[in-house]
Steps between C-alpha positions, in 0.01 A plus 500: 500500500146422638298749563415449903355679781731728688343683735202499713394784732225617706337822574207576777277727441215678687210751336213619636135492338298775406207298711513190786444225276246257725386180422357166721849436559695831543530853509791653323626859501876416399574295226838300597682324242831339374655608198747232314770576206656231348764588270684274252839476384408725192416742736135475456288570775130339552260614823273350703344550810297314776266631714386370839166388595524276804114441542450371100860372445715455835800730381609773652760766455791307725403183329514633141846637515609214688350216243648736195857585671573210671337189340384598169800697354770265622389224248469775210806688493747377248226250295436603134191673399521289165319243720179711608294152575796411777547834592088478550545185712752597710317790623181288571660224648710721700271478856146392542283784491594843506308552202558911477873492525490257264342691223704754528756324392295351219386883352848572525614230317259539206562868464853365448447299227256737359725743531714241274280446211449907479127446561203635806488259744116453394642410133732287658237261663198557196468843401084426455379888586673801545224716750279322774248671721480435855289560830554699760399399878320656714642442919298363749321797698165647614236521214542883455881425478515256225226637346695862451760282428359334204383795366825705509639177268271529276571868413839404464416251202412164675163321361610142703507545904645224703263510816678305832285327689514280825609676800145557609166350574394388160198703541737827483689361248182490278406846614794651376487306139136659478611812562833542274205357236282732560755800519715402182210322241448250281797560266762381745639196557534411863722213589487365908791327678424342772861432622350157656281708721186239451420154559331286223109543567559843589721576238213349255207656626671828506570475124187417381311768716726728379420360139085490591537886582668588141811577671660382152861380656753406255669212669562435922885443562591233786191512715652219730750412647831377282493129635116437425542380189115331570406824593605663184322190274182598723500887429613434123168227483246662652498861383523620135749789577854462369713370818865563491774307701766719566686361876379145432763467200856526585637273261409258170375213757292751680326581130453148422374412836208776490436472092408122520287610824349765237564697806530847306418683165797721483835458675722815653868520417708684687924463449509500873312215578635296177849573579570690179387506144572170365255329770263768448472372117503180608178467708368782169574196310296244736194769528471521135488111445204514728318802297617725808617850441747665696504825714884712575492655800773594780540560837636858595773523302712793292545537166753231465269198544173667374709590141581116512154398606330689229755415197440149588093568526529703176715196371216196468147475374377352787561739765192693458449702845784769646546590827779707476447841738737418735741747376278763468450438883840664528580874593854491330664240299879327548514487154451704147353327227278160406109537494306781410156568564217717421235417696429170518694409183851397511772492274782226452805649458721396178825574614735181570376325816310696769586827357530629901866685585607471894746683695583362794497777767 
């Protein structure tokens, strides 16, 4: 008998953060999210989850467990996991959009066969590290704020600060980045996202004062808006600072569109934009072609989707930046197991799959 998918079922869930979490975009103080359980007819069981961020993706909670109950799990139930590449398509080609539901569905499917084959998920899709280190961001808030902020992370075993930028005048934007300099040193890496805050010339001229001043900034994530794919080229050509696309790429023809415009140097993946893992490795694929390394990140998301995020981050030599605090964010978790961390450093788990347990409540 083939082995098929039997069962699909869905699970809200709400947690609140130890902090607001405030960017250009949002503020956050409860993460809500969807977790999904596929199980098969051998009675194995693969989670997912997708997590809501209308602003960046469009999705929201009553969308997401609409797209997964009644449009994406109709067309899986019943077809045989033997055929991961259909099973693959039919999720994608499911509805247009709807990318977050969508890779929920996708984690959960290759935890499944993971789960198969006896392996981590991250051995399942490369197996290239087994420990990644990654940044921890610091909210949008007064200068004292962020700067106490960034300082209490550091104790706790950061040395990379993701700094968000671009809900201000840029001239308080640049005030802040002085001062979390100033107040953590040299030593630390301090990453800005912009979260399309800036235009082009501003964007530009922000960068390279900010470079003029010693200000020593990693890389700048998104400084424009998603759709100015120009505007992206522009910042990328006329500063010397690492620019990162992160809401400009949604898909493999949003990479190729901006990597023949040279319109970044490094290129944000996140399973919620991508609609899932495969995707994700595809446009990793595309970015390394064009001598472009790739960044994980998330949005706020639980343990579920930040274990898959990392194995597949820990999983391929190009992915070379993390971004992977989101579940740290959390004040409880819905699950036991998947990543460790100490500090900033954390751990793949080598149990089959995920390596998360959930009990539905």
């Amino acid at each position: 008998m083939s082995l098929t998918i039997k069962k699909i079922e869905t699970f809200p869930i709400e947690v609140p953060l130890k902090s607001p979490f405030k960017t250009a975009l949002r503020t956050v103080t409860t993460a809500s999210s969807l977790i999904v359980r596929l199980t098969d007819s051998d009675g194995f069981v693969g989670l997912g989850e997708a997590a809501p961020t209308a602003p960046i993706t469009g999705d929201t909670d009553a969308s997401i467990k609409y797209a997964v109950e009644k449009v994406i799990a109709p067309k899986l139930i019943g077809v045989s996991l033997t055929q991961p590449e259909r099973v693959k398509q039919l999720i994608d080609t499911a509805l247009v959009g709807n990318h977050s539901p969508k890779a929920a569905v996708n984690i959960a499917v290759n935890e499944l066969l993971a789960k198969h084959y006896g392996v981590s998920l991250s051995e399942w899709l490369g197996g290239y590290r087994q420990t990644i280190s990654t940044d921890y961001t610091v909210s949008v808030g007064t200068a004292q704020e962020m700067v106490k902020h960034a300082q209490q992370l550091i104790t706790e075993g950061f040395n990379t600060l993701k700094v968000k930028v671009g809900s201000q005048s840029p001239f308080e934007d640049l005030k802040q980045v002085r001062a979390i300099r100033q107040a953590v040193g040299p030593e630390v890496n301090i990453r800005l996202d912009a979260n399309q805050g800036w235009h082009k010339k501003q964007a530009a001229k922000m960068i390279n004062q900010m470079a003029q001043e010693g200000l020593d900034i990693e890389l700048v994530e998104q400084p424009v808006p998603a759709d100015d794919f120009e505007g992206m080229a522009y910042v990328t050509a006329h500063t010397d600072t690492p620019i990162m696309a992160d809401e400009s790429i949604f898909s493999v023809k949003d990479a190729l569109r901006l990597l023949k415009m040279a319109g970044c140097d490094i290129i944000n993946l996140k399973l919620m934009k991508a609609g899932g893992i495969d995707n994700a490795l595809k446009i990793n694929s595309i970015a390394e072609a064009f001598g472009v390394p790739c960044m994980v990140g998330s949005m706020i998301e639980s343990q579920v989707s930040v274990t898959a995020a990392a194995a597949m981050a820990a999983a391929k030599a190009n992915i070379q930046y993390y971004d992977l605090d989101a579940a740290m964010m959390f004040k409880t978790q819905p699950t036991t197991g998947g990543i460790t961390h100490e500090g900033a450093v954390i751990t793949i788990p080598d149990k089959p799959g995920l390596g998360i347990e959930f009990k539905a409540k």
